[in-house]
C-alpha positions in Angstrom: 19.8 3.6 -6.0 19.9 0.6 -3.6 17.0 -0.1 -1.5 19.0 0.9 1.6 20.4 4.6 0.1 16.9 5.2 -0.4 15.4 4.3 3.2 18.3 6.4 4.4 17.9 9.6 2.4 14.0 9.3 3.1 14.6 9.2 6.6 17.4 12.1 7.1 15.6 14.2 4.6 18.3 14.1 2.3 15.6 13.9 -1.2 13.7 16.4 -2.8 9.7 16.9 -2.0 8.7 14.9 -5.7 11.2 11.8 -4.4 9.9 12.0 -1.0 6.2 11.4 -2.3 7.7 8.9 -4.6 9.0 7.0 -1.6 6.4 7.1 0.4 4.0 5.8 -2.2 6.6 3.3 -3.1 6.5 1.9 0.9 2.2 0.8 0.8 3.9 -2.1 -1.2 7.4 -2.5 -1.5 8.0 -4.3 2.5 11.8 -4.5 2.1 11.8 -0.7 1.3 9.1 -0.1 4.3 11.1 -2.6 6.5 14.4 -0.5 6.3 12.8 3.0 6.8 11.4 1.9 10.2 14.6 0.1 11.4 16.4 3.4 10.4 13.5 5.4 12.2 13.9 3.6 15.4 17.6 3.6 15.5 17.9 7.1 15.2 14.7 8.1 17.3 16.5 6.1 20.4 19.7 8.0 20.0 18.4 12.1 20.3 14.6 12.4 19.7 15.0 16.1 20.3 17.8 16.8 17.8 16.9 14.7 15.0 13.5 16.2 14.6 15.0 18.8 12.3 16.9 16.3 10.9 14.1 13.8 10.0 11.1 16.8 9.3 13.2 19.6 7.9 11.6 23.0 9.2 9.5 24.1 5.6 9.7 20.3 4.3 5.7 20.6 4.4 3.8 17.7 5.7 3.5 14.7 3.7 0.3 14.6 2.4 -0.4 10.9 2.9 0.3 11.9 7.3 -2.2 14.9 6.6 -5.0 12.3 5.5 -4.5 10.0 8.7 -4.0 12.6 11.0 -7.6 13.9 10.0 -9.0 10.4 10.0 -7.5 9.7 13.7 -9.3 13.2 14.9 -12.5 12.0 13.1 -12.4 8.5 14.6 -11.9 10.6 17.9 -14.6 13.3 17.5 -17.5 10.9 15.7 -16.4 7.0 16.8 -15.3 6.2 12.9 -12.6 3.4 13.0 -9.2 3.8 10.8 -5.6 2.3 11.0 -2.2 2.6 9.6 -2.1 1.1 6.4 1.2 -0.1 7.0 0.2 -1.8 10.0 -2.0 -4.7 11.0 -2.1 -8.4 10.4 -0.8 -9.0 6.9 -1.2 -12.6 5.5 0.8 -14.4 3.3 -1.4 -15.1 -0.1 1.6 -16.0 -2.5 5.1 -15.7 -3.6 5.5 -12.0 -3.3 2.0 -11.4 -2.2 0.1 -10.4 1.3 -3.5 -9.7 2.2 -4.9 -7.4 5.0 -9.0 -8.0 5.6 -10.5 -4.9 6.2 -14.1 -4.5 7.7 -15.3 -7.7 6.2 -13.7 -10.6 4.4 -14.8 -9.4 0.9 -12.9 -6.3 1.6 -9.2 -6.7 0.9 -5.6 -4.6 0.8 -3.6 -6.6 -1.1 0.5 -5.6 -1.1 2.3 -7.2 -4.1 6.4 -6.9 -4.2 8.0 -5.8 -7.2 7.6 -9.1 -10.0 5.1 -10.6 -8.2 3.1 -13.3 -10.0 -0.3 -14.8 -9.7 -1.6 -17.6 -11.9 -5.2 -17.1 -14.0 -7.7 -18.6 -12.2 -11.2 -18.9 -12.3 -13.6 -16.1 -10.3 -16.2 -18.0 -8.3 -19.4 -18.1 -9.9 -21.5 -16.4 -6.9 -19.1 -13.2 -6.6 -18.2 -10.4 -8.9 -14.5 -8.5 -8.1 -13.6 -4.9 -7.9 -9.8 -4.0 -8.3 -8.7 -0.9 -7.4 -5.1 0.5 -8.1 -3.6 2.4 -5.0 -0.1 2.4 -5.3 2.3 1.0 -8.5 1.2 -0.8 -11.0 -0.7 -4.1 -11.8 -0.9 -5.9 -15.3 -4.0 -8.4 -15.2 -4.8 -10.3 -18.4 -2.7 -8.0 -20.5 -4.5 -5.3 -19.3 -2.0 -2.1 -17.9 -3.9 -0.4 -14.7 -1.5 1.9 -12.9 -2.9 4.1 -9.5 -6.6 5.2 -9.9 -7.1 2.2 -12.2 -10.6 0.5 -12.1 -11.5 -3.5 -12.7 -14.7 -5.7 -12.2 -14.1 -9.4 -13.1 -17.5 -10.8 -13.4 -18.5 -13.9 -11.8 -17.7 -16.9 -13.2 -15.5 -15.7 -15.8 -11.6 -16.3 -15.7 -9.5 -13.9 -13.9 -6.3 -13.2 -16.2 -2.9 -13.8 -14.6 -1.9 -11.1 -12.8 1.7 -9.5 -12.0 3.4 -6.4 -11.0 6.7 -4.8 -12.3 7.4 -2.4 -9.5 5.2 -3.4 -7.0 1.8 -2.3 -5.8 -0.7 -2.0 -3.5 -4.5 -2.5 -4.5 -8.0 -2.6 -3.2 -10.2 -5.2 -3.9 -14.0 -5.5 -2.8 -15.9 -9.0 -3.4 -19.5 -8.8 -4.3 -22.2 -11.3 -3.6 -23.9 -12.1 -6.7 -27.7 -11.7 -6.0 -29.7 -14.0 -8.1 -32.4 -12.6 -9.9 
């Protein structure tokens, strides 16, 4: 299904509860995808706020989990003074072809959002920092190596990080760590 048929079934309500997760997930990396659902979103929300809300949240659609978990992390950043944000939103920066970086609460602390057949070269890891991968959303190949959501990866300093790509796209987390010597 074209990538516009799919922004416009997510946003009407037209898919089932299963495709409606898949979508979502498939929006923390896929930007075209994520671009068209909130052009369609604004565009309809400026015509009758009112009567689309049935529309666009079905009455007995159940909330999406992923809005469940940032609604309870805005009321704890409200009740205790924790910070959060959208992970949509923010100050993404270009890294490659295909490829853009959000810094979290420190450099070492990265989202990274690849596109679907994005490509990164093999390169060498730094010698005074280990890396920790994390697979959020999609899927990543690195050196060969399948990781899909869940997925775990430390690349030891100094070694060679493996070329990396994605077939569908992902999104992933990735933590540097000073390397103390010892």
């Amino acid at each position: 299904m074209p990538t516009h048929e799919t922004a416009a079934d997510f946003v009407l309500g037209a898919c089932r509860a299963r495709q409606r997760e898949v979508i979502a997930r498939q929006r923390l990396y896929d930007r075209k995808l994520d671009t068209q659902v909130c052009a369609l979103e604004m565009l309809l929300s400026a015509m009758a706020p009112a009567a689309l809300a049935d529309i666009i949240h079905p009455a007995g659609s159940g909330e999406h989990l992923w809005q469940r978990v940032c609604d309870a992390v805005t009321q704890e950043q409200c009740a205790g003074g924790c910070g959060s944000f959208a992970c949509l939103g923010g100050v993404w920066e270009h890294h490659g072809p295909g490829i853009a970086a959000k810094t979290l609460w420190s450099e070492g602390a990265l989202l990274i959002r690849c596109e679907p057949g994005a490509f990164e070269d093999d390169h060498a890891q730094p010698d005074d920092e280990h890396e920790h991968i994390i697979v959020i959303a999609g899927d990543l190949v690195i050196g060969g190596r399948s990781l899909s959501v869940g997925d775990y990866l430390r690349i030891p300093a100094g070694t060679t990080h493996g070329a990396m790509h994605t077939r569908s796209g992902c999104l992933i987390f990735t933590q540097y760590e000073a390397v103390h010597p010892g």
